[in-house]
Backbone as CSV, one residue per row, in Angstrom:
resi,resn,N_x,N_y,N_z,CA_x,CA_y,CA_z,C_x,C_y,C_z
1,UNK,80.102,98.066,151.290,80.872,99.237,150.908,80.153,99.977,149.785
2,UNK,79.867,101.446,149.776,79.361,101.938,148.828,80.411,102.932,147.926
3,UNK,80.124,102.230,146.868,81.786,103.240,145.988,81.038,104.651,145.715
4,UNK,82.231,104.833,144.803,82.009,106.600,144.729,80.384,106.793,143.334
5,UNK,80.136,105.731,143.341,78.955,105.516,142.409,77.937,105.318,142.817
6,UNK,77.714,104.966,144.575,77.102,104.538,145.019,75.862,105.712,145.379
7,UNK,74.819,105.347,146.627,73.590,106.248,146.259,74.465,106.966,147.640
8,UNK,75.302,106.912,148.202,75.631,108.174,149.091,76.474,108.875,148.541
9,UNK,77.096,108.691,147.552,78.172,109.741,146.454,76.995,110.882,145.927
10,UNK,76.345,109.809,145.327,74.953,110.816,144.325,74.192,111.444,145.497
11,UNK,73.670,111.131,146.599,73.266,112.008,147.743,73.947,113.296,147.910
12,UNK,74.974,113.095,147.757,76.303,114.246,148.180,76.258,115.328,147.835
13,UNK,76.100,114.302,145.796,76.264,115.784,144.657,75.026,115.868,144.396
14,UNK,73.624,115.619,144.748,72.091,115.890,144.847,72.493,117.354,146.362
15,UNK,72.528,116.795,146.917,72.966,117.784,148.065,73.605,119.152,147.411
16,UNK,75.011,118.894,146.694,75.400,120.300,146.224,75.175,120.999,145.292
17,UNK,74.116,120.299,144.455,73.317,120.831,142.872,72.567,121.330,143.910
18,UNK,71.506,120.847,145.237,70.180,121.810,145.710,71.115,123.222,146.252
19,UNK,72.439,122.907,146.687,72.423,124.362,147.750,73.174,125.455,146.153
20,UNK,73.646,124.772,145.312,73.995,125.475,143.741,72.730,126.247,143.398
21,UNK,71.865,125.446,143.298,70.262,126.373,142.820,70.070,127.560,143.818
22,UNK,70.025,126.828,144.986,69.504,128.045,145.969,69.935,128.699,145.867
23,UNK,71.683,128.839,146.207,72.349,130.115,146.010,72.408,130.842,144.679
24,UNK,72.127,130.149,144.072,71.751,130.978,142.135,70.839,131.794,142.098
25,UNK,69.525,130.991,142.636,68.167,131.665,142.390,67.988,133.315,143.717
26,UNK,69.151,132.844,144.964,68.854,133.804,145.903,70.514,134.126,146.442
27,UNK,70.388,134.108,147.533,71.900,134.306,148.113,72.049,133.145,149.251
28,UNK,73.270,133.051,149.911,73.503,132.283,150.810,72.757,132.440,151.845
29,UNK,71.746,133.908,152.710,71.032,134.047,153.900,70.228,133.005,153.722
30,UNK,69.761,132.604,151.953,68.678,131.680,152.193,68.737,130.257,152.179
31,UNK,70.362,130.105,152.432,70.284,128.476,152.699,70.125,128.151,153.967
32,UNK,69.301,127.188,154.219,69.152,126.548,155.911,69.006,125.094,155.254
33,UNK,69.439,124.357,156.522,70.254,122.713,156.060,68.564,121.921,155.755
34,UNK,67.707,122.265,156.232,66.538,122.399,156.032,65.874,122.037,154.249
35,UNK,66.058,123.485,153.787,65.997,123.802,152.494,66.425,122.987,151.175
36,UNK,67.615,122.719,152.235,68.560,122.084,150.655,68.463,120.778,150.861
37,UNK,67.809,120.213,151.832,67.733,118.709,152.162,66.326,118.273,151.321
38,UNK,65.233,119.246,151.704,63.963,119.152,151.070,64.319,119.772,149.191
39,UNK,65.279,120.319,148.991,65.769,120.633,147.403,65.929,119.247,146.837
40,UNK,66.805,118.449,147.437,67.573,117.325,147.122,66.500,116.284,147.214
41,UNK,65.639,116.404,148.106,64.459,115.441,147.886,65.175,114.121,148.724
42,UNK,66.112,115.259,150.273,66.683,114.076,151.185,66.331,114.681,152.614
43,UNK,66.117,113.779,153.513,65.811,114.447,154.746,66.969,115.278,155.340
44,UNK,66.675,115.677,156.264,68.450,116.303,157.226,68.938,115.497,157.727
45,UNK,68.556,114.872,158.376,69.359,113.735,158.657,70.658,113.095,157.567
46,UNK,69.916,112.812,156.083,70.580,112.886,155.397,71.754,113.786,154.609
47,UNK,71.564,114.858,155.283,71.715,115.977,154.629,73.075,116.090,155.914
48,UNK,73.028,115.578,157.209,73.863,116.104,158.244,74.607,114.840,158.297
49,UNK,74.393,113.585,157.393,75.561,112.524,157.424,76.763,113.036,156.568
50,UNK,76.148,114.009,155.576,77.379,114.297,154.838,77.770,115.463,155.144
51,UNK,77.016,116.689,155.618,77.436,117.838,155.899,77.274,118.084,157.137
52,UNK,77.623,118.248,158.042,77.701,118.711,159.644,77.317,119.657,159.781
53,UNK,77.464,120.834,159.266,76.672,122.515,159.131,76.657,123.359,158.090
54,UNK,76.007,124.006,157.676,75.948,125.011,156.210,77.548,125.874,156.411
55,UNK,78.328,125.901,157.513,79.692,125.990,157.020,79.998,124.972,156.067
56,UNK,79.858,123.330,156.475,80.699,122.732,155.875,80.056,122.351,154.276
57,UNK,79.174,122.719,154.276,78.417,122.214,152.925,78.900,123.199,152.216
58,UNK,78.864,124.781,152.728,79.158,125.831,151.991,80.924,125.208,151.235
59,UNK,81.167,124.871,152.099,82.919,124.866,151.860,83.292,123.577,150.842
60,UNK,82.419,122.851,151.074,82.171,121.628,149.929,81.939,121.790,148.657
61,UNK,81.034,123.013,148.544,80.374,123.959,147.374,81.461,124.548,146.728
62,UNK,82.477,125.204,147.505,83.496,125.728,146.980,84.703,124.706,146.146
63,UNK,84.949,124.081,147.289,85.748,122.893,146.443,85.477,122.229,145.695
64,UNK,84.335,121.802,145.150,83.509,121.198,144.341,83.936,122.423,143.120
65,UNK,83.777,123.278,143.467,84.288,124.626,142.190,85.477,124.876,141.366
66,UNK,86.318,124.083,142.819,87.653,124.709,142.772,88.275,123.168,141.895
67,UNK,87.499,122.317,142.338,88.385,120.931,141.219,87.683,121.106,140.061
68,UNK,86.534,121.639,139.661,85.874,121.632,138.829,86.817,122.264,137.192
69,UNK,87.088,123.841,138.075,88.244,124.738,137.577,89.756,124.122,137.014
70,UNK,90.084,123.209,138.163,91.330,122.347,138.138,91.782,121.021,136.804
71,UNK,90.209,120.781,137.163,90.351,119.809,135.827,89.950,120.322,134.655
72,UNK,89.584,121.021,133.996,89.568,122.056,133.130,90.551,122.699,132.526
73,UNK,91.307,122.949,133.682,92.412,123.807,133.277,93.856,123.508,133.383
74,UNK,94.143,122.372,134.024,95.239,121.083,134.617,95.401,120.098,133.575
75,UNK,96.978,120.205,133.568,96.846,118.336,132.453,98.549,118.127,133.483
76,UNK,97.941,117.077,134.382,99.503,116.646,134.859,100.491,115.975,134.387
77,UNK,100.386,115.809,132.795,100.756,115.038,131.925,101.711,115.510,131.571
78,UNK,101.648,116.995,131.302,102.526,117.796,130.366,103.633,117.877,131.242
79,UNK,105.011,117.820,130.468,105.805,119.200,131.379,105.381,120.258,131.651
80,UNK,106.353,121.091,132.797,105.774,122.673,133.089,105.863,123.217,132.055
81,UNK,106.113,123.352,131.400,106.020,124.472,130.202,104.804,124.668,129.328
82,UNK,104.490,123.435,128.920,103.454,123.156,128.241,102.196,122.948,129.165
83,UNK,102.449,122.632,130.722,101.366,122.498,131.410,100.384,124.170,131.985
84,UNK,101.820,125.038,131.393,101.415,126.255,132.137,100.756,127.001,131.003
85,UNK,101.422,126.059,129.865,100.559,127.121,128.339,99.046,127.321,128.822
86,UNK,98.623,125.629,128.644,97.744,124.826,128.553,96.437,125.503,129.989
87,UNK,97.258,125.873,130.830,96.676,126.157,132.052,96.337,127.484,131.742
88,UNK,96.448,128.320,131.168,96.703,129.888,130.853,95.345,129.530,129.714
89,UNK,96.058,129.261,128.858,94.733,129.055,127.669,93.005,128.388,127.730
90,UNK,93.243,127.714,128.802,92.558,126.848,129.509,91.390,128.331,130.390
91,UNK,92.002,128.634,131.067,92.035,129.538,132.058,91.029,130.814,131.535
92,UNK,91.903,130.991,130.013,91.160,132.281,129.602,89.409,131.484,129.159
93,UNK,89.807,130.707,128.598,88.459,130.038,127.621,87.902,130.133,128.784
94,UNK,88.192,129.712,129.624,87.106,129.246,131.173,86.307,130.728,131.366
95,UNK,87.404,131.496,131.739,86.507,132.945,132.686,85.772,133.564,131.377
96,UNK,86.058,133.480,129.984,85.174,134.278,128.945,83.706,133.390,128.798
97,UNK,84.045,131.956,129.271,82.752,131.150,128.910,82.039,131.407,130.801
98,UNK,81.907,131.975,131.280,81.513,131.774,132.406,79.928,132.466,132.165
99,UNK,79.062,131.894,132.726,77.345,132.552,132.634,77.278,132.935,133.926
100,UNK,76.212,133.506,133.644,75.695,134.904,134.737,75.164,133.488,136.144
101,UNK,74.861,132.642,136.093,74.574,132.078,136.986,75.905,131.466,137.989
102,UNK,76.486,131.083,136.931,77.666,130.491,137.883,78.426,131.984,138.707
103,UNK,78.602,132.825,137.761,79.249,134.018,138.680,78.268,135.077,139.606
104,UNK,76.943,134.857,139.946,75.921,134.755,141.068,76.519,133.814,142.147
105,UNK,76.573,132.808,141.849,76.916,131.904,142.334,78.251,131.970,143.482
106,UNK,79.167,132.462,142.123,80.584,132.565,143.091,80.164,134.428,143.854
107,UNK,79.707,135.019,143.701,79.315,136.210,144.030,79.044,136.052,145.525
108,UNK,77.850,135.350,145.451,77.514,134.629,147.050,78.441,134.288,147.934
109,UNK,78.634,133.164,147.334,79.958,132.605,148.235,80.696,133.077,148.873
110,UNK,81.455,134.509,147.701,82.497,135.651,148.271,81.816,136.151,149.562
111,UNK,80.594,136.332,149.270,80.205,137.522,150.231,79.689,136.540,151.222
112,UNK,79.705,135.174,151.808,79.488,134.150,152.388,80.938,134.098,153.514
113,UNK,81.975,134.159,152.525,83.037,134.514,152.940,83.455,135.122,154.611
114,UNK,82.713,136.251,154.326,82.667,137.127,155.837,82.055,136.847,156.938
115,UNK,81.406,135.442,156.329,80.722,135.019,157.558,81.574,133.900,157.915
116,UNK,81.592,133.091,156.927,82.610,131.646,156.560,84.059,131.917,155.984
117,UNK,85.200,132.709,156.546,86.423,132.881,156.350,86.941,131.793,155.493
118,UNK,86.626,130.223,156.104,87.338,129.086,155.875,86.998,128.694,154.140
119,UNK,85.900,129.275,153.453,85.650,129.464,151.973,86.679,129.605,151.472
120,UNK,87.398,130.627,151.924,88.452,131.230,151.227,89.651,129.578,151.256
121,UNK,89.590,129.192,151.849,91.062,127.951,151.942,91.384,127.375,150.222
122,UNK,89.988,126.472,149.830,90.293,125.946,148.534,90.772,126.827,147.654
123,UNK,90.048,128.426,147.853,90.850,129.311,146.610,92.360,129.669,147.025
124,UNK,92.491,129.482,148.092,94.282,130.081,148.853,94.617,128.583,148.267
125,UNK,94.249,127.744,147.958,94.838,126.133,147.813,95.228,126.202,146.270
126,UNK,94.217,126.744,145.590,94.412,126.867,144.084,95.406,127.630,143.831
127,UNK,95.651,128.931,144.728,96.557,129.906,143.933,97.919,129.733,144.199
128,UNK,97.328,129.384,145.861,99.474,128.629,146.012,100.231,127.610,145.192
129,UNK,99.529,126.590,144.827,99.448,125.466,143.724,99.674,126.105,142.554
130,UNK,99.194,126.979,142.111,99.471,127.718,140.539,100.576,128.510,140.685
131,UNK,100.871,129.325,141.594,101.836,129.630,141.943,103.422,128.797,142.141
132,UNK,103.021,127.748,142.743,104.388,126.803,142.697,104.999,126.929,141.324
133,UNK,103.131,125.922,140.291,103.713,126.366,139.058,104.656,127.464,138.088
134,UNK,104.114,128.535,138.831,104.745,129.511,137.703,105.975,129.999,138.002
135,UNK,106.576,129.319,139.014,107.838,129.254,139.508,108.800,128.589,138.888
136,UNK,108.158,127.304,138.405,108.723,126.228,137.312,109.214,126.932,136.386
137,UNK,108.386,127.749,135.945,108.692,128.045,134.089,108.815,130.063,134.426
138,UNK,110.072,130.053,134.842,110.290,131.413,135.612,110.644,132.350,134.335
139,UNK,110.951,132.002,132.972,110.774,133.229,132.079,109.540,133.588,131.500
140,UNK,107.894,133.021,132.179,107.084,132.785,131.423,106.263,133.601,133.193
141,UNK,106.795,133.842,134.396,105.991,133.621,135.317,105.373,135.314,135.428
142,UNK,105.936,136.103,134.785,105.218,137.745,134.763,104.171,137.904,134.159
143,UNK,104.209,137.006,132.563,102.564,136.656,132.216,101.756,136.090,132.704
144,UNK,102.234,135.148,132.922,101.043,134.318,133.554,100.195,134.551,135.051
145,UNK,101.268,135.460,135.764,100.588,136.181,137.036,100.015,137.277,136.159
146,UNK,100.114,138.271,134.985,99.698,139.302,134.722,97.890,138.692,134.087
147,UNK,98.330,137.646,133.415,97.343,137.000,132.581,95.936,136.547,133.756
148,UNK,96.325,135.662,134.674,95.725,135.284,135.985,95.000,136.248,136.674
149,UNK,96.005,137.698,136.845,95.152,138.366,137.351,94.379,139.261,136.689
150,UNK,94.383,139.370,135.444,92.983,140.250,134.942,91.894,139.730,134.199
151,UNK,92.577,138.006,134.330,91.461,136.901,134.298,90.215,137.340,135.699
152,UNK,90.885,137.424,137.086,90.329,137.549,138.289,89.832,138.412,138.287
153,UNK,90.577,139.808,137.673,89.501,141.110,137.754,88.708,141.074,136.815
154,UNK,88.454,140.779,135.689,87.682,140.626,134.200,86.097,139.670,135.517
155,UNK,86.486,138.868,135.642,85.346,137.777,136.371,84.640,138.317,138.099
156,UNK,85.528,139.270,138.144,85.063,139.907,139.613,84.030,141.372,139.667
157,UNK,84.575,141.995,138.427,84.066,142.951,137.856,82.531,142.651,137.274
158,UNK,82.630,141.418,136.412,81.471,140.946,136.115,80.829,140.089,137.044
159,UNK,81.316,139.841,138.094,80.098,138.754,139.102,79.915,139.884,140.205
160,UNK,80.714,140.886,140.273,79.524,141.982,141.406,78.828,142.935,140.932
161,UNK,78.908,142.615,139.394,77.681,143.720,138.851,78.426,145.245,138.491
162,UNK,79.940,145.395,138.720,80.609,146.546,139.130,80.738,146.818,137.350
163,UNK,80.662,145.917,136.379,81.111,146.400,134.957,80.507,145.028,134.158
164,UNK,79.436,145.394,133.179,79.210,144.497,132.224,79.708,144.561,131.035
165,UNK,80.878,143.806,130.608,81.271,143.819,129.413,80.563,143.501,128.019
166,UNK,79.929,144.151,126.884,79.925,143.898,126.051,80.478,142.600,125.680
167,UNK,79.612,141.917,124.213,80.303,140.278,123.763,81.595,141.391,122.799
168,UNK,81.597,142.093,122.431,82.762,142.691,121.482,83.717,142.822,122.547
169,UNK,83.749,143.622,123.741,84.939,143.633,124.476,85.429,142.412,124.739
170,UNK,84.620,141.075,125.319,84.808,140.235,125.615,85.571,139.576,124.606
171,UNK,85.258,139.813,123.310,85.759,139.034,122.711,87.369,139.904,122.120
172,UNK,87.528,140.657,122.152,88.814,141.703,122.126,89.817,141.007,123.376
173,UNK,89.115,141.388,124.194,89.664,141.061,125.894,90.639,139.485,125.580
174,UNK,89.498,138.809,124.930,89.856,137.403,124.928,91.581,136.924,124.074
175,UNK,90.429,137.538,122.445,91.842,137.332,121.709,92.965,138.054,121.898
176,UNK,93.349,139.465,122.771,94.065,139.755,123.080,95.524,139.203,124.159
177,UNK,94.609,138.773,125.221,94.901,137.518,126.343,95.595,136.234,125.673
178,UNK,95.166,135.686,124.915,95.525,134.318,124.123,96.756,134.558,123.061
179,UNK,96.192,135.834,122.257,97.884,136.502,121.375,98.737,136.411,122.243
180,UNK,98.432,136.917,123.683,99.757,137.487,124.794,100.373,135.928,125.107
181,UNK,99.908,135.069,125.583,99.972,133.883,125.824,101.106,132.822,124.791
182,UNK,99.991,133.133,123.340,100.695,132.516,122.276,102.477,133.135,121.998
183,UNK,102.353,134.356,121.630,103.431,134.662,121.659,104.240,134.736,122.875
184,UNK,104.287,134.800,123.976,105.325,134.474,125.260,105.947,133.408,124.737
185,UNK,105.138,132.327,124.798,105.700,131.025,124.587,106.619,130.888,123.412
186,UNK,106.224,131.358,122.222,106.721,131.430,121.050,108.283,131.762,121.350
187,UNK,108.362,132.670,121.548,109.331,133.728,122.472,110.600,132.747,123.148
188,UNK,109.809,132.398,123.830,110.238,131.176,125.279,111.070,130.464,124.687
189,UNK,110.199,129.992,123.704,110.766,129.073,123.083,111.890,128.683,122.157
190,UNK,112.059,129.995,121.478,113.252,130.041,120.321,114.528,130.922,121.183
């Protein structure tokens, strides 16, 4: 039995660091199962025990993103209230710390998308899931969809090149977002 420590776990995530580079350094036209097998310094063969086709690797890539995001920004510990602060605050730090590579990265993907529809699932998985959440804590759920979504446009704007924010806006943008946050709750709370 090989655990999740084992050399076919690390094959996996050798596998999704090579097709991460590729798509960083270029776009998705230039992944072939090929490429990222000889990236990883694994044959295809190896490369097709874990991935069946550059759909499914692509979609692995994504989810690999999408728990990445999750645990970052998730504490299943908390109650909702405090889990949704936490997730919000979490959330903002995340999209202001994001580098030009990772949002290349998700840039691709999007536009991978139109070829590979099924990309889109883990992010429809994340938002329905956050969504449940903000159902929980329903005097808090207009921010946190307002907050969420100009988290999404702030990070979409900047990964298609459509608006480069200044570090001063960014950082306005930020503490503004986090005041809004802090005080809801405050609010909420008394």
């Amino acid at each position: 039995m090989i655990t999740a420590h084992g050399a076919r776990a690390s094959n996996r995530d050798a596998l999704l660091d090579a097709l991460e580079f590729i798509i960083s350094e270029g776009s998705v036209h230039d992944v072939t199962l090929d490429g990222v097998a000889a990236r990883a310094g694994l044959t295809k063969g190896g490369l097709i025990y874990h991935f069946k086709s550059k759909e499914v690797l692509l979609h692995a890539l994504v989810e690999r993103m999408r728990l990445r995001l999750h645990a970052y920004c998730v504490d299943p510990t908390l109650d909702a209230r405090m889990a949704l602060k936490k997730f919000l605050i979490a959330r903002i730090h995340y999209a202001f710390a994001m580098g030009p590579q990772e949002k290349k990265i998700m840039a691709n993907l999007l536009a991978a998308a139109s070829t590979y529809p099924s990309l889109m699932e883990p992010v429809r998985t994340m938002y329905d899931s956050g969504l449940d959440g903000l159902a929980r804590v329903a005097d808090t759920a207009g921010l946190a969809l307002c907050v969420w979504t100009a988290l999404d446009g702030f990070v979409l704007l900047e990964m298609l090149g459509v608006r480069h924010f200044s570090a001063l806006e960014k950082e306005q943008m930020q503490a503004t977002l986090l005041l809004l946050v802090e005080q809801q709750f405050a609010a909420a709370a008394s």
